[in-house]
C-alpha positions in Angstrom: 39.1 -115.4 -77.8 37.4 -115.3 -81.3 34.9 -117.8 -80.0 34.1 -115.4 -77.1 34.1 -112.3 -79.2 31.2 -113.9 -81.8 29.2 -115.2 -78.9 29.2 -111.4 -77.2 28.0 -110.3 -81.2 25.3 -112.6 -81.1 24.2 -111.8 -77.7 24.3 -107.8 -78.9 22.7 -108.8 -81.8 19.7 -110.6 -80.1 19.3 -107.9 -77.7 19.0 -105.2 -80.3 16.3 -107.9 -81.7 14.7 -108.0 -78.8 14.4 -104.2 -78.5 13.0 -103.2 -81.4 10.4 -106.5 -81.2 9.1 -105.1 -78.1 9.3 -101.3 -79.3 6.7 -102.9 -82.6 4.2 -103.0 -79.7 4.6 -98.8 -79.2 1.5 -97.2 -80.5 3.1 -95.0 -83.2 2.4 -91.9 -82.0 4.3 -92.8 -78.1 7.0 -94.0 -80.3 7.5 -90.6 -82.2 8.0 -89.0 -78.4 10.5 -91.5 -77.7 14.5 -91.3 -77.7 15.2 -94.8 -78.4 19.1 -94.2 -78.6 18.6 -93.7 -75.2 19.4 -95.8 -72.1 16.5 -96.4 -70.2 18.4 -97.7 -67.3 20.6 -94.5 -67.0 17.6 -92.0 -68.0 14.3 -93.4 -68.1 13.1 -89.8 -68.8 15.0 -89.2 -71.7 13.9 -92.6 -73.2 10.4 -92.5 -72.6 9.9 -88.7 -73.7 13.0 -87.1 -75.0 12.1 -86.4 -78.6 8.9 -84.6 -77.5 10.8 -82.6 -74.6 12.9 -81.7 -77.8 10.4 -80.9 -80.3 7.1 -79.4 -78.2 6.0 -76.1 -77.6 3.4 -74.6 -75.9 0.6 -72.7 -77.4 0.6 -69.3 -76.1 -3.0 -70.0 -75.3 -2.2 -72.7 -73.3 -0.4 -72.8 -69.8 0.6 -76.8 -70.5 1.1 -79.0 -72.9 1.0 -83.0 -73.2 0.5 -86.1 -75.2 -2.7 -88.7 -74.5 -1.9 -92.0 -76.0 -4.6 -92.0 -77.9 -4.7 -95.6 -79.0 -4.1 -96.6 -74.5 -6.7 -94.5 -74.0 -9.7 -95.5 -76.3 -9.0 -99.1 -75.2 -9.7 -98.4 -71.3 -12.6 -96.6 -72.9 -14.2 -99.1 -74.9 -12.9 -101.6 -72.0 -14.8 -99.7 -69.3 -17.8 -99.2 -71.2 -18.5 -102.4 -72.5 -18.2 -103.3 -68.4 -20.4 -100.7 -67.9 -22.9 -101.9 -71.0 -23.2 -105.4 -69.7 -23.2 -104.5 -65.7 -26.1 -104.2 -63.4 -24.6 -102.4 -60.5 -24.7 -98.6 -58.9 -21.9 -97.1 -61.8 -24.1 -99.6 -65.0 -26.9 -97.8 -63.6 -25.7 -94.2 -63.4 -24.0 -94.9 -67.0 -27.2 -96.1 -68.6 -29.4 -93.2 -67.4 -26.9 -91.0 -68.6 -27.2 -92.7 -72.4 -31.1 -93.2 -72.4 -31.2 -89.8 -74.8 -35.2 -90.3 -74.9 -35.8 -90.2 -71.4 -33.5 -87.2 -70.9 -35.8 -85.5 -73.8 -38.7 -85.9 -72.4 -37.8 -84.9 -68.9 -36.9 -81.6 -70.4 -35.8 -79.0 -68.4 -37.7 -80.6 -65.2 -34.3 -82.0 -63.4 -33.3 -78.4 -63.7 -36.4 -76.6 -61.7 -34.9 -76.9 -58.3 -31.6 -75.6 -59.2 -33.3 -72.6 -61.5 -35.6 -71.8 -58.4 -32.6 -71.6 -55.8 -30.7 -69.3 -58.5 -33.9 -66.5 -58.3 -33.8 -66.6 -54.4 -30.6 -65.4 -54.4 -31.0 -61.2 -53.3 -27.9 -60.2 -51.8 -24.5 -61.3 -50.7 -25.8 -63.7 -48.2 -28.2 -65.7 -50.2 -25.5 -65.8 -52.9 -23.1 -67.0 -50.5 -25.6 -69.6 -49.5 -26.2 -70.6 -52.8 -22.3 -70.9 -53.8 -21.6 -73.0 -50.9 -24.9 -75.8 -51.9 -23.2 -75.8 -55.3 -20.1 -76.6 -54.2 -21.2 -79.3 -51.9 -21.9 -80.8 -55.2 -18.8 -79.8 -56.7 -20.6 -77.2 -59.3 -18.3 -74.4 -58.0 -19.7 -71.2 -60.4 -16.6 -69.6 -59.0 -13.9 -72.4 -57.7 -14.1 -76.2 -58.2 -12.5 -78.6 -55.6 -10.6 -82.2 -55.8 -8.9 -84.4 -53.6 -5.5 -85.4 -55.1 -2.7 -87.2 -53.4 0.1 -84.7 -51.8 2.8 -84.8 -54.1 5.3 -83.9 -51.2 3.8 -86.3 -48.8 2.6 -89.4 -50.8 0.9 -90.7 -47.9 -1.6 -88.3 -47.6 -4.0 -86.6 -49.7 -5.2 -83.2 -50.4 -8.5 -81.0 -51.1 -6.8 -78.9 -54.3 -8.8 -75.8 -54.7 -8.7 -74.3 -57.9 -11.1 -71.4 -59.9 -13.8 -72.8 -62.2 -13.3 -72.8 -66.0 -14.3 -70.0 -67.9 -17.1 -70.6 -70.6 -14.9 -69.3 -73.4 -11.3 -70.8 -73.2 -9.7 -67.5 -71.9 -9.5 -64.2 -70.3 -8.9 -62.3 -73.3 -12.2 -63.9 -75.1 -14.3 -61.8 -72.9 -12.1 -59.1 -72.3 -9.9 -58.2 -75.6 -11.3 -55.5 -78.3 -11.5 -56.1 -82.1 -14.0 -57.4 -84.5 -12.5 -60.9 -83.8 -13.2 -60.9 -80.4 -15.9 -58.8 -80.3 -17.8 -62.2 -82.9 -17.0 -64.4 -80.2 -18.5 -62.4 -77.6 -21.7 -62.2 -79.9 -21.7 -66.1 -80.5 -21.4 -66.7 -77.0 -24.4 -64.4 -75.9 -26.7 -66.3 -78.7 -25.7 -69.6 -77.4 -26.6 -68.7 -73.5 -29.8 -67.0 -74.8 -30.9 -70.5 -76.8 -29.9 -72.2 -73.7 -32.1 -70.1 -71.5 -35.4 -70.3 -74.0 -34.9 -74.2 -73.6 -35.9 -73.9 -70.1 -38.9 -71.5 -70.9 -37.7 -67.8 -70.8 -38.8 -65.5 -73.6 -36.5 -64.3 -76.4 -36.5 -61.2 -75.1 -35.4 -62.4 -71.4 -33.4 -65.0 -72.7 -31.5 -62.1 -74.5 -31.3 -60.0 -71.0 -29.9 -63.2 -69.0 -27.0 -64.1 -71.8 -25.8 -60.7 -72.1 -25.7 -60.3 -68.0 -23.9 -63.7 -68.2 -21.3 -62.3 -70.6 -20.9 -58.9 -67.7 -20.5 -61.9 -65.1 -17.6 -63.4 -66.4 -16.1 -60.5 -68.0 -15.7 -59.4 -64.8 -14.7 -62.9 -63.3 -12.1 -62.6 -66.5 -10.5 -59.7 -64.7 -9.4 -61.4 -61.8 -7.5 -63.9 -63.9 -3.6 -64.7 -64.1 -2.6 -64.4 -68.0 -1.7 -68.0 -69.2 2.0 -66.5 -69.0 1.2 -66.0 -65.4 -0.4 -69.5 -64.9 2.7 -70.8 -66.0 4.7 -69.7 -63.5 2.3 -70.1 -60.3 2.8 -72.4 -57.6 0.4 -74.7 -55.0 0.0 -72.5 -52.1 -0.9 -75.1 -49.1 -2.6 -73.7 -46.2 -4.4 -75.9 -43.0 -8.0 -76.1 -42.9 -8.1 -73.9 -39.8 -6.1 -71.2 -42.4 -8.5 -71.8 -45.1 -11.7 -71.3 -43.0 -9.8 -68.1 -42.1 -9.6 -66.6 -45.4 -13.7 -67.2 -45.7 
């Protein structure tokens, strides 16, 4: 009896050793999400993330919120491009031309003529439609951006997710709220575009016309936007290909 009692101590004891040797190895910042008092057999949820469920809120700027691992993370990072650094294949060679800076510079705004050309063509409707649909075919939606994700509901298939493009400001109510607040950001944004658009050769005075017909662009793009409180509660709508095509 007492024998069997101190061995089932012990073995309590080594597991609780056991846990918090292999817990050590938590980057601290997982850890702090963790409820370690939990059971991870009977709720691996509430082990692995109860203390943030707990403690988090969102921003009300925000229509999600969640933790990177930042220390998990910048190891694939520095993993995959020290791969990429020492590789001599397709994705080394895509990488690299990304990161030689001094041949980007001295290209200049040259990669860009074709696409700046196909943007003054566009007229009317149809032209613009035309030039939407080239853009998307490199997934450069100006309006909606596309992805192929696998089907949560079906794992073994997959999905084209449609969704609208980002804004260039990070909300609606940056382009479309009043006050002196908003109406600085609105300012800042219209001097960015029109530095942007003198790098490729416009004039200051055109450069000036462009950014602030950007800004009517997607103010009026803004319009058409769920609220991040509405974002929050919208679902996936799934439609067929033939129903998509439809809605064209």
């Amino acid at each position: 009896g007492e024998l069997g009692k101190a061995e089932a101590r012990l073995e309590r004891k080594e597991r609780r050793l056991r846990k918090w040797a292999e817990l050590s190895r938590v980057p601290p910042d997982m850890l702090s999400s963790m409820d370690v008092t939990a059971d991870p057999c009977g709720d691996y949820f509430e082990y692995a993330c109860g203390r943030f469920e707990r403690r988090a809120e969102i921003p009300d700027y925000m229509t999600t919120w969640s933790l990177h691992w930042d220390e998990v993370r910048l190891a694939m990072i520095n993993r995959t491009v020290g791969l990429l650094e020492a590789d001599e294949g397709e994705a080394a060679t895509y990488y690299q031309s990304c990161m030689d800076v001094e041949a980007i510079e001295l290209k200049g705004a040259g990669p860009l003529e074709t696409w700046m050309q196909a943007v003054d063509e566009v007229k009317d409707k149809e032209t613009l439609t035309q030039l939407l649909v080239t853009m998307g075919l490199y997934n450069m939606g100006a309006f909606f951006s596309w992805s192929v994700q696998a089907d949560g509901i079906h794992p073994g298939r997959h999905m084209v997710e449609i969704t609208p493009s980002s804004l260039s400001m990070p909300g609606p109510g940056w382009f479309l709220n009043h006050g002196a607040r908003y109406d600085r950001r609105r300012e800042t944004f219209v001097g960015e575009v029109a530095r942007l658009f003198g790098m490729v050769g416009m004039s200051p005075a055109q450069a000036m016309e462009e950014a602030e017909l950007a800004l009517q662009v997607e103010a009026e793009v803004a319009r058409h936007r769920l609220t991040a409180k509405q974002r929050r509660s919208a679902r996936l709508v799934r439609v067929t290909a033939a129903e998509l095509a439809g809605l064209a």
